[in-house]
C-alpha positions in Angstrom: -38.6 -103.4 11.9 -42.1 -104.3 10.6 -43.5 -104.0 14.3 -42.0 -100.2 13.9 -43.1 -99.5 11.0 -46.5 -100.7 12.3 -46.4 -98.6 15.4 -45.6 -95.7 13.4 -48.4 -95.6 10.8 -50.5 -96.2 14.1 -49.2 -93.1 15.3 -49.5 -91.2 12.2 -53.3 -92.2 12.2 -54.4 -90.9 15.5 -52.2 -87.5 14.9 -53.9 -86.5 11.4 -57.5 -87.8 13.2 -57.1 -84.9 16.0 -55.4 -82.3 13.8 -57.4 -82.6 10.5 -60.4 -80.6 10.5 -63.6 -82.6 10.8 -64.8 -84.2 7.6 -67.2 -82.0 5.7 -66.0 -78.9 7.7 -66.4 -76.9 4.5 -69.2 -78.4 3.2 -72.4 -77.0 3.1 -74.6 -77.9 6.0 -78.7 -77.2 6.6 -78.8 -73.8 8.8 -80.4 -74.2 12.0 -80.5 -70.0 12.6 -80.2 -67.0 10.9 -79.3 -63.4 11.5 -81.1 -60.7 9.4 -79.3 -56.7 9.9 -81.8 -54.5 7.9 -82.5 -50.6 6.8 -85.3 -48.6 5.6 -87.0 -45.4 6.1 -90.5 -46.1 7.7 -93.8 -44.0 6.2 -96.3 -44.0 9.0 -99.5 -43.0 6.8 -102.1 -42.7 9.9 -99.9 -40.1 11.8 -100.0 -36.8 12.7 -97.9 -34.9 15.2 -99.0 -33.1 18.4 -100.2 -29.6 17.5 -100.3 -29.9 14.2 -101.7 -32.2 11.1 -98.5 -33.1 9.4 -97.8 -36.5 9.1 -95.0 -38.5 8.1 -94.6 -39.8 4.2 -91.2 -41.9 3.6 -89.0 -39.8 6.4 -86.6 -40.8 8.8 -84.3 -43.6 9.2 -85.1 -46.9 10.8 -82.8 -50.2 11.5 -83.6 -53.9 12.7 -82.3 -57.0 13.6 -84.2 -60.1 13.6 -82.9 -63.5 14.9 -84.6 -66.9 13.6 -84.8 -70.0 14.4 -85.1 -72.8 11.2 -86.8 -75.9 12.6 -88.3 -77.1 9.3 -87.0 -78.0 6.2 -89.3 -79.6 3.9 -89.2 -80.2 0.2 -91.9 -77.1 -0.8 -89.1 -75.0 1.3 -88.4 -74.1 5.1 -90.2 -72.4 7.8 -88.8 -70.4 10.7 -89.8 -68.3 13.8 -88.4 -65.3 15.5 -88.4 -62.2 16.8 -87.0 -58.7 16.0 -86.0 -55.6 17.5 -86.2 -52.0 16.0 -85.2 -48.3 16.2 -86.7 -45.7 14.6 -86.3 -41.9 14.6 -88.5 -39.6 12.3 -87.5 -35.8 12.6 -90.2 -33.3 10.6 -90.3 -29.2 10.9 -93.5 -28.2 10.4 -95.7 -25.2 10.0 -97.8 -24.1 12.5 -100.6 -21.4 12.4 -102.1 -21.4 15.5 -98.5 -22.1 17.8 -98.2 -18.9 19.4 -94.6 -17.2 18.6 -92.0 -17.1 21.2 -90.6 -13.6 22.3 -87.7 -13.9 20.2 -89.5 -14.4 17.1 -91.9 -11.6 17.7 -88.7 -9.0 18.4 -87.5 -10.0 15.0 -91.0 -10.1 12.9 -93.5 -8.5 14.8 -96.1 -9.6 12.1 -95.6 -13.0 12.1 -98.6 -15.4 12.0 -96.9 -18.8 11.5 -94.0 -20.4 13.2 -91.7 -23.7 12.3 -91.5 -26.1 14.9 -89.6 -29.4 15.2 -90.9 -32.4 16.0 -89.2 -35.9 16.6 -90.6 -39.8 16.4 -88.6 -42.2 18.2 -90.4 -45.9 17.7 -88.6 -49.1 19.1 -90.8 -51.9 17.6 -90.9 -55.3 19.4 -91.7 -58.1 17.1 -92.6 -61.9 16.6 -93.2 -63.7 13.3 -93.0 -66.9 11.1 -91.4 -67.2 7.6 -91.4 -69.2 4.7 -88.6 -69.0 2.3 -89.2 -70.3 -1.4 -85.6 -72.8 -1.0 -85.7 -75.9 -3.2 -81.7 -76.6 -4.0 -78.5 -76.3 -1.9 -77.0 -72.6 -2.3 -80.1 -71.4 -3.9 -79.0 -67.9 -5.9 -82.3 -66.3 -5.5 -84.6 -67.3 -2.2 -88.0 -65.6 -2.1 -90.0 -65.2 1.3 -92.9 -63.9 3.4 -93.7 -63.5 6.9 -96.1 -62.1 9.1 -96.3 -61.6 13.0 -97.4 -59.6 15.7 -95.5 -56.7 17.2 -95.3 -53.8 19.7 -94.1 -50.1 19.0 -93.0 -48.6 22.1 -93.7 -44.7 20.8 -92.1 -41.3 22.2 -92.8 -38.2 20.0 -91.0 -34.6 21.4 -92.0 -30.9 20.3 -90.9 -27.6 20.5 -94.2 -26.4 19.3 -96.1 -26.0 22.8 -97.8 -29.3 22.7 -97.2 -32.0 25.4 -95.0 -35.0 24.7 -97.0 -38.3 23.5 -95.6 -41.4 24.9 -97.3 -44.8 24.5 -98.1 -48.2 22.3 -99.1 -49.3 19.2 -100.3 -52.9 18.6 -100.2 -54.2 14.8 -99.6 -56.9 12.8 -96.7 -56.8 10.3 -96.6 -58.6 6.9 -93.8 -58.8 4.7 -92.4 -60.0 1.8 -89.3 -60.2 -0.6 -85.9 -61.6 -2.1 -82.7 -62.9 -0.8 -80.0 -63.2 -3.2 -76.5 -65.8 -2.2 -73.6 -63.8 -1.8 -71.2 -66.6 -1.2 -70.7 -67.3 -5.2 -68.6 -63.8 -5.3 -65.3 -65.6 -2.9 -65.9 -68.9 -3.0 -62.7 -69.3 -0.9 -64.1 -66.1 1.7 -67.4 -68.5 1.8 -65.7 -71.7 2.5 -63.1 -70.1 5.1 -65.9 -69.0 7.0 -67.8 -72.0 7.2 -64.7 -74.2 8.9 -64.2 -71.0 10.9 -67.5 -69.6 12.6 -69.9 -71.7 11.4 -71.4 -69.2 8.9 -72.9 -71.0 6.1 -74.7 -68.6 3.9 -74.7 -64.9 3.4 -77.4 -63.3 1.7 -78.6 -59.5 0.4 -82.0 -59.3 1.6 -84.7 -56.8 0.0 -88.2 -56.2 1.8 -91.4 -54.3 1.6 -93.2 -54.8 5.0 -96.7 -53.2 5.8 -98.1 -52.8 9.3 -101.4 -52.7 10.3 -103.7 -52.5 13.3 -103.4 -55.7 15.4 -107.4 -55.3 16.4 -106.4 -55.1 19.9 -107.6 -51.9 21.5 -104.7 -49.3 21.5 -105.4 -46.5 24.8 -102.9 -44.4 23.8 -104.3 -43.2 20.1 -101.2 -43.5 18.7 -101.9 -45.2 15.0 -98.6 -46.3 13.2 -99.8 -48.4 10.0 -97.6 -47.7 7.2 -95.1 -49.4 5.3 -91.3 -49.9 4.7 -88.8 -51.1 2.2 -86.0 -52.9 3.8 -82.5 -53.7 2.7 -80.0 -55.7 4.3 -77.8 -58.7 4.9 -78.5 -62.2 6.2 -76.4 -64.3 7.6 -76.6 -68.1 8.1 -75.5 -70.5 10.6 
């Protein structure tokens, strides 16, 4: 009966070691990446469309996702690299004197001097950067960061004002800074389900400003896209 009793508690043993989840499962554990899904409207101060001298001044609607690799934690906070990937569009009508008026318009004013035309700026900026982030304790509330990094604007602007398309690249360096703030404290039980489950171990709301400016390198296709941006967004931690 004891030799039973033994093989049975052996048994037990190895059944709970394979179906119990690993120790520490929904602990918190140092991130290795993180995931940053972010919103603004972009304000391109430098630009002006085709065929006209209107710019752009906090219109349109731009998104971005980063991805980022943590590599360093050290006790003045950690340091990451990554890269980023953008879409912009920037619609404006403007009002042109010297566009000359289609058919249509004449037949309905035949006075008319000035006409509205529409003009669109689609941007996909392609980006690489390093950030600090300000983290001292484990679950930080309030995290704040800076980065800075190269990037590339692939540019396409359309017109129904006469003018030709534009179409090129803009080279510029992008700096940034802001706050995250810990979201995990509002479930804790959501927080610690989804840390045995995916892996994620923080979720943050993330607030920017970012401001672009010229790289330096020589850009042939005199497009000019410094300007700035406030962000908002999520984070998300693994």
């Amino acid at each position: 009966m004891n030799t039973l009793y033994k093989t049975w508690m052996l048994l037990a043993s190895l059944w709970l070691g394979v179906t119990a989840p690993p120790a520490g499962a929904a602990e918190l554990r140092p991130a290795r990446f993180g995931v940053v899904l972010g919103y603004g409207a972009p304000t391109y101060s430098h630009f002006s469309y085709a065929g006209s001298g209107a710019g752009i001044s906090g219109r349109g609607h731009a998104a971005q996702a980063r991805l980022e690799w943590i590599p360093l934690r050290l006790p003045v906070g950690t340091f990451s690299v990554g890269v980023g990937l953008g879409f912009a569009v920037s619609p404006r009508t403007v009002t042109l004197t010297n566009a000359t008026p289609t058919a249509e318009e004449l037949r309905k004013d035949s006075s008319i001097v000035s006409v509205d035309r529409s003009n669109v700026l689609v941007s996909i900026p392609v980006e690489t950067y390093l950030t600090y982030r300000a983290e001292f304790l484990e679950d930080q509330i309030v995290v704040p960061f800076a980065r800075v990094g190269p990037s590339v604007t692939f540019v396409r602007q359309a017109s129904n004002s006469g003018a030709p398309e534009r179409a090129g690249k803009f080279f510029g360096l992008e700096y940034a800074a802001g706050i995250q703030v810990l979201l995990n404290a509002i479930d804790g039980g959501a927080a610690k389900s989804l840390r045995i489950n995916a892996g994620l171990q923080q979720t943050y709301l993330t607030v920017e400003y970012a401001r672009k400016t010229d790289l330096g390198v020589k850009n042939p296709d005199a497009l000019d896209l410094r300007g700035d941006v406030i962000r908002a967004g999520l984070r998300f931690q693994f």
